[in-house]
DSSP file (Angstrom, degrees, kcal/mol; ACC not computed):
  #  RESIDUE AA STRUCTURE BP1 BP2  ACC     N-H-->O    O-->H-N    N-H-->O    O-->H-N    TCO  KAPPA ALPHA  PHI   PSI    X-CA   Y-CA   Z-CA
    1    1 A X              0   0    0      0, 0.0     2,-0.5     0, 0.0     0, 0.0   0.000 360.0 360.0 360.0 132.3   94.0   84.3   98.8
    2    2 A X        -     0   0    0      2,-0.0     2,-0.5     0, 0.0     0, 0.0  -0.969 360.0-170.4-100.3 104.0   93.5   88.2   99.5
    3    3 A X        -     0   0    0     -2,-0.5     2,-0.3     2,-0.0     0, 0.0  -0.924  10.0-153.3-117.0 129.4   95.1   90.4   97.2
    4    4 A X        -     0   0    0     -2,-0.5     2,-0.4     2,-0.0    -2,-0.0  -0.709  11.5-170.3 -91.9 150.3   95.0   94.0   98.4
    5    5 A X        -     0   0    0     -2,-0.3     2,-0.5    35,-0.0     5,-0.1  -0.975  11.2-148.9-150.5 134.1   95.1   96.6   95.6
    6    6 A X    >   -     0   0    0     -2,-0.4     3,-3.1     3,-0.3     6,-0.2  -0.945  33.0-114.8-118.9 121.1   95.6  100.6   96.3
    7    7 A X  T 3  S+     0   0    0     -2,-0.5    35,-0.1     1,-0.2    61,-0.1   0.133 104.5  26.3 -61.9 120.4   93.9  102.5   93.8
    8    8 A X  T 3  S+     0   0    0     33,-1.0     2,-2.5     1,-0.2    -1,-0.2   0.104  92.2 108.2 124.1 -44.7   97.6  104.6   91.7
    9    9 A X    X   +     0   0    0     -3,-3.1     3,-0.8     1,-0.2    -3,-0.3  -0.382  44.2 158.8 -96.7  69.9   99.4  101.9   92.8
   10   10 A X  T 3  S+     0   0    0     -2,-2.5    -1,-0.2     1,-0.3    32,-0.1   0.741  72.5  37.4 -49.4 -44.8   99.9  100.3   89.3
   11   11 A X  T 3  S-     0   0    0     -3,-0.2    -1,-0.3     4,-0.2    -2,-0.1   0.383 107.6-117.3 -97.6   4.9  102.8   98.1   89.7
   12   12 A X    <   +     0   0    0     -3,-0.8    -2,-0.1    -6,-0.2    -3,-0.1   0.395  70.0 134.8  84.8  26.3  101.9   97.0   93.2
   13   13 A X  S    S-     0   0    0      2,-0.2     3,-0.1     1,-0.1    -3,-0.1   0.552  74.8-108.5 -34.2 -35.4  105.0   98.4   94.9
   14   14 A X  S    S+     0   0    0     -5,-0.1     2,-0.3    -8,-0.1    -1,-0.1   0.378  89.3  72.6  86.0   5.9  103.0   99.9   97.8
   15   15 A X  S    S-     0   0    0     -9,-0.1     2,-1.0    -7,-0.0    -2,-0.2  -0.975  79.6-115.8-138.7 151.0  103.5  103.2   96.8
   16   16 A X        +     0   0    0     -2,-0.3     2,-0.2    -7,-0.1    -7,-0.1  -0.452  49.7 145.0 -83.5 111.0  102.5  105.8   94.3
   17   17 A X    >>  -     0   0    0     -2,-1.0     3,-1.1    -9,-0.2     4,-0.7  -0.664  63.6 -84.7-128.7 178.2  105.5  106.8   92.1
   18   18 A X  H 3> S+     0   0    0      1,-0.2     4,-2.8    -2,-0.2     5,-0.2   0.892 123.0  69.4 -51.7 -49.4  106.3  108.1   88.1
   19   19 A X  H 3> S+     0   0    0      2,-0.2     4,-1.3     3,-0.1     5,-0.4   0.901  92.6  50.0 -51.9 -32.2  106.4  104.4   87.4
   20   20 A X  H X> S+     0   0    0     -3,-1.1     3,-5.8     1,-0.2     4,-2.1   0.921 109.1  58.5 -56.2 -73.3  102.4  103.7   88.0
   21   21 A X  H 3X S+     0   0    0     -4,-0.7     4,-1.9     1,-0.4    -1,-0.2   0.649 110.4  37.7 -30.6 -52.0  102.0  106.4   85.7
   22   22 A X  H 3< S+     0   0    0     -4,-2.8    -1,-0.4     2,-0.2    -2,-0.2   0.741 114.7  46.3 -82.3   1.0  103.8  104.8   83.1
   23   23 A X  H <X S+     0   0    0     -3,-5.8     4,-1.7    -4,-1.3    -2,-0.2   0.476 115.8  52.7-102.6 -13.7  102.9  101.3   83.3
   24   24 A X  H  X S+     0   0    0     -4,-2.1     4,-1.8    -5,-0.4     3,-0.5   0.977 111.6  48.4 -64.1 -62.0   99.2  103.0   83.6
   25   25 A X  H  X S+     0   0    0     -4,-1.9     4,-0.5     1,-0.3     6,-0.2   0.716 114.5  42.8 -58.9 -23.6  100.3  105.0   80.2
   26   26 A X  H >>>S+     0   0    0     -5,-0.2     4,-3.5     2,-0.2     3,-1.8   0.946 107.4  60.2 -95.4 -40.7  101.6  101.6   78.3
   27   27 A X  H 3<5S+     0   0    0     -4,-1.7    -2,-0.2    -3,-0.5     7,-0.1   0.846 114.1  40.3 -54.7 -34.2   98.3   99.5   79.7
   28   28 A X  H 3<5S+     0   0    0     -4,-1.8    -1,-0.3    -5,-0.2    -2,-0.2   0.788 113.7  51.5 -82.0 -17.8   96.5  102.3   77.6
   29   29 A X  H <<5S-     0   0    0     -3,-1.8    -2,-0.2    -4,-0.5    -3,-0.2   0.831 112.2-121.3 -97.4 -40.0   99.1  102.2   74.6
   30   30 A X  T  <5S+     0   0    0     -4,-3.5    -3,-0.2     2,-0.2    -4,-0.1   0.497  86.5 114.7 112.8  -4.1   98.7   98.4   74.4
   31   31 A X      < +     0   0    0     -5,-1.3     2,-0.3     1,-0.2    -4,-0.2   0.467  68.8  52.9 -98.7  -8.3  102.1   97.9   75.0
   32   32 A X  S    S-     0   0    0     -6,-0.6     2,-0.5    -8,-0.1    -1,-0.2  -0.967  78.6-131.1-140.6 121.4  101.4   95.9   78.8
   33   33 A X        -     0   0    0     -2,-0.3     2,-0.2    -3,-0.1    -6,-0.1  -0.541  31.9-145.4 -45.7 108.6   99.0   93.0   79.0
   34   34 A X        -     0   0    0     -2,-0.5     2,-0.3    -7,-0.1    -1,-0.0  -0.586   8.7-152.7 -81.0 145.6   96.7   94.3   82.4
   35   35 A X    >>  -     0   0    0     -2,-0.2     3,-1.1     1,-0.0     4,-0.8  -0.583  44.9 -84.4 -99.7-169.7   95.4   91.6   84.8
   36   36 A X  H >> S+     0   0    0      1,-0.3     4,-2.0    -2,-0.3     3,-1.0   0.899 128.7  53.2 -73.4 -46.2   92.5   92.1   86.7
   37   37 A X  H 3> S+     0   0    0      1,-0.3     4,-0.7     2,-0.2    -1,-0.3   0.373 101.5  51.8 -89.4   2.1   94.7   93.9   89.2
   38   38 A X  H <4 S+     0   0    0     -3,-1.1     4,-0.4     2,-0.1    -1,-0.3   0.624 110.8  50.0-105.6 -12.8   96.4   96.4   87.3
   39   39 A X  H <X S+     0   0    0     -3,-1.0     4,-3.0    -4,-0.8     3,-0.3   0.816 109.3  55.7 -62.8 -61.3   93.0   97.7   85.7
   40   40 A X  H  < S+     0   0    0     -4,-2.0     6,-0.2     1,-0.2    -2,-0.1   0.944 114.8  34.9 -30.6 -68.2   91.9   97.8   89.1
   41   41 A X  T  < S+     0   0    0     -4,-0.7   -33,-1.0     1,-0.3   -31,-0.2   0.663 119.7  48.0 -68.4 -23.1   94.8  100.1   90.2
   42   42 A X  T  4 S+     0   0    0     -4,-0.4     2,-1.2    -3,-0.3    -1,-0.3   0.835  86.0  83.1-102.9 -38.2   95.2  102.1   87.1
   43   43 A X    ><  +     0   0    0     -4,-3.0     3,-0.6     1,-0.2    -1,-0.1  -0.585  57.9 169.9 -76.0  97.3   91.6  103.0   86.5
   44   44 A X  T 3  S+     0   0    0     -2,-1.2    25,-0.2     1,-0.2    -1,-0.2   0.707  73.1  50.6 -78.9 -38.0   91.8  106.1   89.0
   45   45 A X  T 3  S-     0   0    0     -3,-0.3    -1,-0.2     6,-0.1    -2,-0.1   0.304 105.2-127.4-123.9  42.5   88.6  107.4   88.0
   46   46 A X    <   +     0   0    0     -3,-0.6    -2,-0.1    -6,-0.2    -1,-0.1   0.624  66.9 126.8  62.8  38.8   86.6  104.3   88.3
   47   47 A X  S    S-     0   0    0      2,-0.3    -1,-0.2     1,-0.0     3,-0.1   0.472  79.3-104.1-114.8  28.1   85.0  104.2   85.0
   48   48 A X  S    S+     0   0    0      1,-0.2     2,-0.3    -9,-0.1    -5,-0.1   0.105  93.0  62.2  97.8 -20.4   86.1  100.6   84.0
   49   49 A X  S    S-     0   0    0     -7,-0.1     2,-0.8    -9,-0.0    -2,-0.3  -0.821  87.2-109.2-129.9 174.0   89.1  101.0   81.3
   50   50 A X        -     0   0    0     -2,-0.3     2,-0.1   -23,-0.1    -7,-0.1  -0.851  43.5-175.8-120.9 114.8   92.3  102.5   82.0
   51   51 A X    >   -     0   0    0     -2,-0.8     3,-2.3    -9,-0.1     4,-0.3  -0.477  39.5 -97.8-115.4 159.1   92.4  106.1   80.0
   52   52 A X  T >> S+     0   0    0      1,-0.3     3,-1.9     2,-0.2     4,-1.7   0.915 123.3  58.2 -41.7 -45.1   95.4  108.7   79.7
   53   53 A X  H 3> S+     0   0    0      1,-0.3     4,-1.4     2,-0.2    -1,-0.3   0.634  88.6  67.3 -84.2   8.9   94.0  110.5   82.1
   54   54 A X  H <> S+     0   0    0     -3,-2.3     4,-1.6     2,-0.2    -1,-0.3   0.792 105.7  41.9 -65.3 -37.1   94.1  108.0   84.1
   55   55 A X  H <> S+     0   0    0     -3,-1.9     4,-1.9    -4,-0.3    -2,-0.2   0.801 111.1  54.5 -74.3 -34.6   97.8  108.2   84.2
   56   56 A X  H  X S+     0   0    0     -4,-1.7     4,-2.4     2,-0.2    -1,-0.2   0.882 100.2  56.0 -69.9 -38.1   97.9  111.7   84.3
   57   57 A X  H  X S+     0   0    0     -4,-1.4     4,-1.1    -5,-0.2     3,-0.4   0.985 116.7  46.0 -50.5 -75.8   95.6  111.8   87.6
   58   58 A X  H >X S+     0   0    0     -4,-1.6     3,-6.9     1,-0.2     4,-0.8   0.709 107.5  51.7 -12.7 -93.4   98.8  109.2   89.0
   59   59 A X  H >X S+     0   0    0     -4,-1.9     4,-1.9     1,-0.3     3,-1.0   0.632 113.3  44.9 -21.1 -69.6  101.3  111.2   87.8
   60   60 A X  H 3<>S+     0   0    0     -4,-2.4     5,-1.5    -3,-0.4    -1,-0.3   0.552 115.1  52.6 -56.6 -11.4   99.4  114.5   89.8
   61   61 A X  H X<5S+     0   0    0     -3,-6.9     3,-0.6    -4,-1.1     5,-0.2   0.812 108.5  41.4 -82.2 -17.9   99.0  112.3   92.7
   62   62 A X  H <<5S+     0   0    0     -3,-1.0     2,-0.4    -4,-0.8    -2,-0.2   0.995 115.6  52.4 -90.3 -54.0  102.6  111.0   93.3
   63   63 A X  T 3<5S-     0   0    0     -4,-1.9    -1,-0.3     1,-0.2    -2,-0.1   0.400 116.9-124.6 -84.6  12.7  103.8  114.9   92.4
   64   64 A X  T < 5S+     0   0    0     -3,-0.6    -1,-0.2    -2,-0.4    -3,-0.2   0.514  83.9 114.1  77.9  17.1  100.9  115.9   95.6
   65   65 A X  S   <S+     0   0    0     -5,-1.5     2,-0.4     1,-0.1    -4,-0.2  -0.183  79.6  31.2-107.3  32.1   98.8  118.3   93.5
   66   66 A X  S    S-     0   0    0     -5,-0.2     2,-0.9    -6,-0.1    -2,-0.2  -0.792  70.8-129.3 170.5 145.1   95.6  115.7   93.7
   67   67 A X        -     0   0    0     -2,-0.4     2,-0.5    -3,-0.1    -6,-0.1  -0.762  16.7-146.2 -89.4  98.1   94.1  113.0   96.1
   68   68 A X        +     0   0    0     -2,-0.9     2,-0.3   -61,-0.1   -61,-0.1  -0.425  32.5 172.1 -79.1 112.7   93.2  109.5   94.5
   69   69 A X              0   0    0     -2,-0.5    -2,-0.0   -25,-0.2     0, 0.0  -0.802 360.0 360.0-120.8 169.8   90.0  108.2   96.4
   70   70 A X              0   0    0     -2,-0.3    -1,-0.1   -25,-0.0    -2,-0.1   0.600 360.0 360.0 -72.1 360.0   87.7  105.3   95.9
């Protein structure tokens, strides 16, 4: 099995919208259990846990003011 996983793309939609950015913001709050692949997708700045600013970096990608890279 191959699971592809695009770094924003929290809820695995295929695109980067206000929703990663809040299920990133509840994964930090405690309030959504992550699997491996929503930690993946939600840690945007690739230091292993998934921080507010992780969400906020989302949040600035989907509104086009910042570039989410690997």
């Amino acid at each position: 099995e191959v699971i592809l996983v695009v770094k924003g793309d929290v809820n695995g939609d295929g695109k980067i919208t206000l929703a990663d950015s809040t299920r990133a913001k509840a994964i930090f709050n405690g309030k959504v259990i992550p699997d491996t692949e929503d930690v993946f997708a939600a840690d945007v700045s690739g230091d292993g846990a998934v921080k507010m600013a992780d969400s906020t970096q989302i949040k600035a990608a989907f509104n086009g003011k910042k570039n989410l890279t690997w």
